[in-house]
C-alpha atoms as a printed R data frame, in Angstrom:
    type eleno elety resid chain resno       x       y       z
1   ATOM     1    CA   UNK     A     1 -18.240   0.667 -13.798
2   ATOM     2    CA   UNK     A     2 -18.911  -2.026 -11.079
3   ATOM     3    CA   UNK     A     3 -22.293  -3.087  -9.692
4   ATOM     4    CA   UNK     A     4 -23.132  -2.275  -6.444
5   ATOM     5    CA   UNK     A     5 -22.811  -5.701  -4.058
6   ATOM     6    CA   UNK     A     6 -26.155  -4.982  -2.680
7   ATOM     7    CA   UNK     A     7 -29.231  -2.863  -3.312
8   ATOM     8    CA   UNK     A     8 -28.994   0.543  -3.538
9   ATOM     9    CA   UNK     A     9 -32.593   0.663  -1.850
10  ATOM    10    CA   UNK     A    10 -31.277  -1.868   1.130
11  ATOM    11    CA   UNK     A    11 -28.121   0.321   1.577
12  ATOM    12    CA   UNK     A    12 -30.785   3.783   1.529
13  ATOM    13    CA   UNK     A    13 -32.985   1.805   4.424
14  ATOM    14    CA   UNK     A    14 -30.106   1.222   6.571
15  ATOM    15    CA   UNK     A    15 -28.215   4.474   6.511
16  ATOM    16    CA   UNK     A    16 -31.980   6.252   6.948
17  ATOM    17    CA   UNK     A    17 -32.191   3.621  10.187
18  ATOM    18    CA   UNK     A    18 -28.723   4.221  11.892
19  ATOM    19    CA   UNK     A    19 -29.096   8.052  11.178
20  ATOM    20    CA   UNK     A    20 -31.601   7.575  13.323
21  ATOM    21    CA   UNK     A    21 -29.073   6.635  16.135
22  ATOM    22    CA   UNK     A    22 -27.242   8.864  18.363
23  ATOM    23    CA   UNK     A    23 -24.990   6.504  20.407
24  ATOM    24    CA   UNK     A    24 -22.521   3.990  19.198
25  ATOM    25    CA   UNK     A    25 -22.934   0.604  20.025
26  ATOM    26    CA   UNK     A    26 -19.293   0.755  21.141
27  ATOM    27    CA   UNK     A    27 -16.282   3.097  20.166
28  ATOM    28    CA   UNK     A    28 -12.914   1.740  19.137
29  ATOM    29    CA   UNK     A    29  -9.845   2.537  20.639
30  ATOM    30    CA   UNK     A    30  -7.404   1.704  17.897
31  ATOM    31    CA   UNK     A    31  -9.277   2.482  14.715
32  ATOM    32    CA   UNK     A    32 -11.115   5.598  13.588
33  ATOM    33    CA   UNK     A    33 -14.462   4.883  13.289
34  ATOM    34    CA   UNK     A    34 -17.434   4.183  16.015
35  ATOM    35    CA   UNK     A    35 -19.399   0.775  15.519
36  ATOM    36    CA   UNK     A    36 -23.338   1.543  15.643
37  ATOM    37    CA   UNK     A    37 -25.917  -0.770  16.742
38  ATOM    38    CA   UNK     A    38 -27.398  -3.483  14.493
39  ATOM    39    CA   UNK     A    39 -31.236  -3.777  13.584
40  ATOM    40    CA   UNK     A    40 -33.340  -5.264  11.066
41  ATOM    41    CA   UNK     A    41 -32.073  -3.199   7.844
42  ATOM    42    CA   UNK     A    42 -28.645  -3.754   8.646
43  ATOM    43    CA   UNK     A    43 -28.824  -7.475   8.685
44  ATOM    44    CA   UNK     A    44 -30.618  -7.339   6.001
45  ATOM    45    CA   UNK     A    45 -27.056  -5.475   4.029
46  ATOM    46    CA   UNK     A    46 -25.586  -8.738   5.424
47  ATOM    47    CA   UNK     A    47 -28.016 -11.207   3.793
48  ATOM    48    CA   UNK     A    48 -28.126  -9.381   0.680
49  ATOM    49    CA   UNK     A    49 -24.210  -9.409   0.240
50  ATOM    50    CA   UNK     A    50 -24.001 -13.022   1.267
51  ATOM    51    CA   UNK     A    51 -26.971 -14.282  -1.624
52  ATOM    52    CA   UNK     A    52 -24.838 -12.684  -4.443
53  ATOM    53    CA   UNK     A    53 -22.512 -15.308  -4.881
54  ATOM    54    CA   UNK     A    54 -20.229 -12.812  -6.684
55  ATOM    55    CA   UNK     A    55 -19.412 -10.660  -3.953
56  ATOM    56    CA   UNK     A    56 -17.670 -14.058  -2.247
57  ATOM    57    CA   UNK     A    57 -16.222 -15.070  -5.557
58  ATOM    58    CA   UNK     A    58 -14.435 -11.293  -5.985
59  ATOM    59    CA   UNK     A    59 -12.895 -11.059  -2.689
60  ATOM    60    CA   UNK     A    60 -11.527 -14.610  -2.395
61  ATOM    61    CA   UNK     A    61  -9.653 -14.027  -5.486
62  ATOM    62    CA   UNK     A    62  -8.882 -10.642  -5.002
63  ATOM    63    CA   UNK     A    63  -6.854 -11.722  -1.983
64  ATOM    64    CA   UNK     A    64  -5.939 -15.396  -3.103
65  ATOM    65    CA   UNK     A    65  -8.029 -17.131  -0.615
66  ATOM    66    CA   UNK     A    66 -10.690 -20.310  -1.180
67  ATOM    67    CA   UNK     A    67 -13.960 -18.663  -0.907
68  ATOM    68    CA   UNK     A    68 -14.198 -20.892   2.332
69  ATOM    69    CA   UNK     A    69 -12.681 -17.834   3.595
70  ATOM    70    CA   UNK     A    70 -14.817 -15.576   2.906
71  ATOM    71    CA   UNK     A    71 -18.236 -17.388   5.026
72  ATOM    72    CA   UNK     A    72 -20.104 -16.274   7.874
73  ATOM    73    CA   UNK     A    73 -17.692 -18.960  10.121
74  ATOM    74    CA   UNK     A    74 -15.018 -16.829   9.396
75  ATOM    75    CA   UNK     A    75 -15.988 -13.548  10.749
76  ATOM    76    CA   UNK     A    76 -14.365 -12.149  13.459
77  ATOM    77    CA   UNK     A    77 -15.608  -8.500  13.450
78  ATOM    78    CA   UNK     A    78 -19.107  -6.829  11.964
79  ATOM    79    CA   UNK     A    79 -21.093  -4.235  11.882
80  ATOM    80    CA   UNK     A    80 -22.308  -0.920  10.913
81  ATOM    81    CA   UNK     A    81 -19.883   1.816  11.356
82  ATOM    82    CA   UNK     A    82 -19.675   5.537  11.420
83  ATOM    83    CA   UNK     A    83 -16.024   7.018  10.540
84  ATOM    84    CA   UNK     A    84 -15.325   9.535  13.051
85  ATOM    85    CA   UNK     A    85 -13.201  12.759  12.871
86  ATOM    86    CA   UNK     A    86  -9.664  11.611  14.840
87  ATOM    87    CA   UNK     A    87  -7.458  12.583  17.085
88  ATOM    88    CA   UNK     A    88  -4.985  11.176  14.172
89  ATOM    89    CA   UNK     A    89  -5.334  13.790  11.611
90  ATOM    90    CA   UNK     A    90  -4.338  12.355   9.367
91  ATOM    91    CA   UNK     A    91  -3.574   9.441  10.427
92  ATOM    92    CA   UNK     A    92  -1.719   6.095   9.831
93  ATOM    93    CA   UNK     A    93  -2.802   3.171  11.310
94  ATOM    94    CA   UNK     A    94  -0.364  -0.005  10.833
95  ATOM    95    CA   UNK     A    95  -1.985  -3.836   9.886
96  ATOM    96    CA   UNK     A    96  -5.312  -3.074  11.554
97  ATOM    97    CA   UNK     A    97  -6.596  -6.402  11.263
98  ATOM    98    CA   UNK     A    98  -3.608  -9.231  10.883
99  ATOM    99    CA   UNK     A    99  -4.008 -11.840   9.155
100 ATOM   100    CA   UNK     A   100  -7.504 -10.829   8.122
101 ATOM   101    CA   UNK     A   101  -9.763  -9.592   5.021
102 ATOM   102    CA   UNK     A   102 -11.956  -6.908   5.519
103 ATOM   103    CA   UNK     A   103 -15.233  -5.908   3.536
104 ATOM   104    CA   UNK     A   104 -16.546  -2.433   3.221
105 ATOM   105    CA   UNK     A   105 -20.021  -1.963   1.949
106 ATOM   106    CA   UNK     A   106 -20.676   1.609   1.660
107 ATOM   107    CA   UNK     A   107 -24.638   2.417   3.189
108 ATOM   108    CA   UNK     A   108 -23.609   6.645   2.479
109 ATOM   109    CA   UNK     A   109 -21.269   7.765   0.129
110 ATOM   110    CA   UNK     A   110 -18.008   6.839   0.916
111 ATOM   111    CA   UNK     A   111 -14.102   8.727  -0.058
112 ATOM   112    CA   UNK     A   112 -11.537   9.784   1.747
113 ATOM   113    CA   UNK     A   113 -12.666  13.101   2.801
114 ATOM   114    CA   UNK     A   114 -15.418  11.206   5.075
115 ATOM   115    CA   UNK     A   115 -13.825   8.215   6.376
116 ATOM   116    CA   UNK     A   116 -12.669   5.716   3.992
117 ATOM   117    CA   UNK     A   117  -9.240   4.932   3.650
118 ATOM   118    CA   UNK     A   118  -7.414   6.885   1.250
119 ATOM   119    CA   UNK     A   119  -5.350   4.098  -0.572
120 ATOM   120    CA   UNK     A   120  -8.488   1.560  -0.571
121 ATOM   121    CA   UNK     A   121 -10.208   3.604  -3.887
122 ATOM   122    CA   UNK     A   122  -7.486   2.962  -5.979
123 ATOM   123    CA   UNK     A   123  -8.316   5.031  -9.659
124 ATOM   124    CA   UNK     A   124 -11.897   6.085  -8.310
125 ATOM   125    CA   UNK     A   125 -12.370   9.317  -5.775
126 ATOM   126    CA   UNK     A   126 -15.343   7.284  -3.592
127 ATOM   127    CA   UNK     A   127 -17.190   4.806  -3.340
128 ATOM   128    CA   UNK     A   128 -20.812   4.362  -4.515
129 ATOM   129    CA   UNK     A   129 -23.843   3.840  -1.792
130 ATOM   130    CA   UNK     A   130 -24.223  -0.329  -2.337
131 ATOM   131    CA   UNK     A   131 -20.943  -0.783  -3.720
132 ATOM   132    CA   UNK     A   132 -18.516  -2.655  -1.583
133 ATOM   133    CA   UNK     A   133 -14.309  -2.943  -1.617
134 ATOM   134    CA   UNK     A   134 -12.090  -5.935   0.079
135 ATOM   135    CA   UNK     A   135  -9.184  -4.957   2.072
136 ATOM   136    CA   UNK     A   136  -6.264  -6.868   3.359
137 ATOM   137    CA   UNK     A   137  -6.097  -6.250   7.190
138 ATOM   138    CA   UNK     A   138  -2.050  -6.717   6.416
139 ATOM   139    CA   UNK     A   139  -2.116  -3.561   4.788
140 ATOM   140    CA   UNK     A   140  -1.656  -0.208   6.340
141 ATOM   141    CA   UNK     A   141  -4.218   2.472   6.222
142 ATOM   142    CA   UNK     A   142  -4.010   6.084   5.855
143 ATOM   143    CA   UNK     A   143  -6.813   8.089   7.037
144 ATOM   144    CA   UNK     A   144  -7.604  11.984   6.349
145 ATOM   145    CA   UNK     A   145  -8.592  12.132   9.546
146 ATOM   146    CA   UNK     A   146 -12.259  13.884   8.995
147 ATOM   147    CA   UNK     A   147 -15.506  11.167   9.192
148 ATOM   148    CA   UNK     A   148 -18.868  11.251   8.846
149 ATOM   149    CA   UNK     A   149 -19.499   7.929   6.297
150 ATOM   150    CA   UNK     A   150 -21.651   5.315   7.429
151 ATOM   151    CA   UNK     A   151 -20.345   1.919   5.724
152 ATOM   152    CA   UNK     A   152 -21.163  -1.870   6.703
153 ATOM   153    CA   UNK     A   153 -18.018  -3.818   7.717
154 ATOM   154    CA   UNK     A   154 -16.925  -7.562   8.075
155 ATOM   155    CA   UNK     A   155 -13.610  -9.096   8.952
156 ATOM   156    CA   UNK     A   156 -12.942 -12.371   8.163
157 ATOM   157    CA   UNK     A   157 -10.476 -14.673   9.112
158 ATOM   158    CA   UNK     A   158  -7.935 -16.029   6.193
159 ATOM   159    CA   UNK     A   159  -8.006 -19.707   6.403
């Protein structure tokens, strides 16, 4: 069993915060899920992942990167996010990030049947509330197409 890449009490204190919410921050065109606005708890999911110095260490060589890679420099995308039920049911979505790595810290619950990729759990059914996974933006995505889990995401730049 893995440990979680943050706090399961810092993951509880954001999802209770963006529950909370009732509009998205701004909805995505291209990819099923809404982001929701930032505040206080949810940077705090960001600090938290950033001081473990394991969490950088797994996803660089996960994907074969330098951990340079994997630094606050290199983010192109963040956020909290809500999967959302889609139009795409199920759905594909080609390469949604080229040329990218993506982090996925899960604030609910997370599995396929709300939200999360279904190829990204490889041998588990879900993910764990704290626990995170690293994603190649390269790689396709297959979605059930029903949402509802509330996850913290970053996409970095490869360098």
């Amino acid at each position: 069993m893995s440990l979680p890449a943050i706090s399961q009490r810092c993951a509880q204190n954001a999802l209770e915060e963006l529950e909370k919410e009732s509009k998205p921050a701004r909805e995505s065109q291209d990819i099923p899920f809404e982001y929701l606005r930032r505040n206080a708890s949810t940077e705090e999911v960001k600090r938290q992942w950033f001081d473990n110095p394991s969490n950088r260490q797994r996803a660089a060589q996960k994907h074969g990167v330098s951990e340079a890679s994997i630094t606050t420099a290199q983010i192109i995308r963040e956020g909290p996010i809500r999967y959302l039920s889609t139009s795409i049911k199920p759905g594909y979505i080609e390469n949604p990030f080229p040329g990218t790595i993506m982090i996925i810290i899960a604030l609910s619950r997370l599995a396929p049947s709300n939200g999360l990729p279904r190829q990204s759990v490889h041998g588990t059914q879900s993910l764990e509330q704290g626990h995170d996974l690293s994603l190649s933006g390269d790689t396709s995505q297959t979605f059930d197409g029903r949402g509802g889990g509330i996850a913290y995401l970053m996409v970095f730049r490869k360098i």
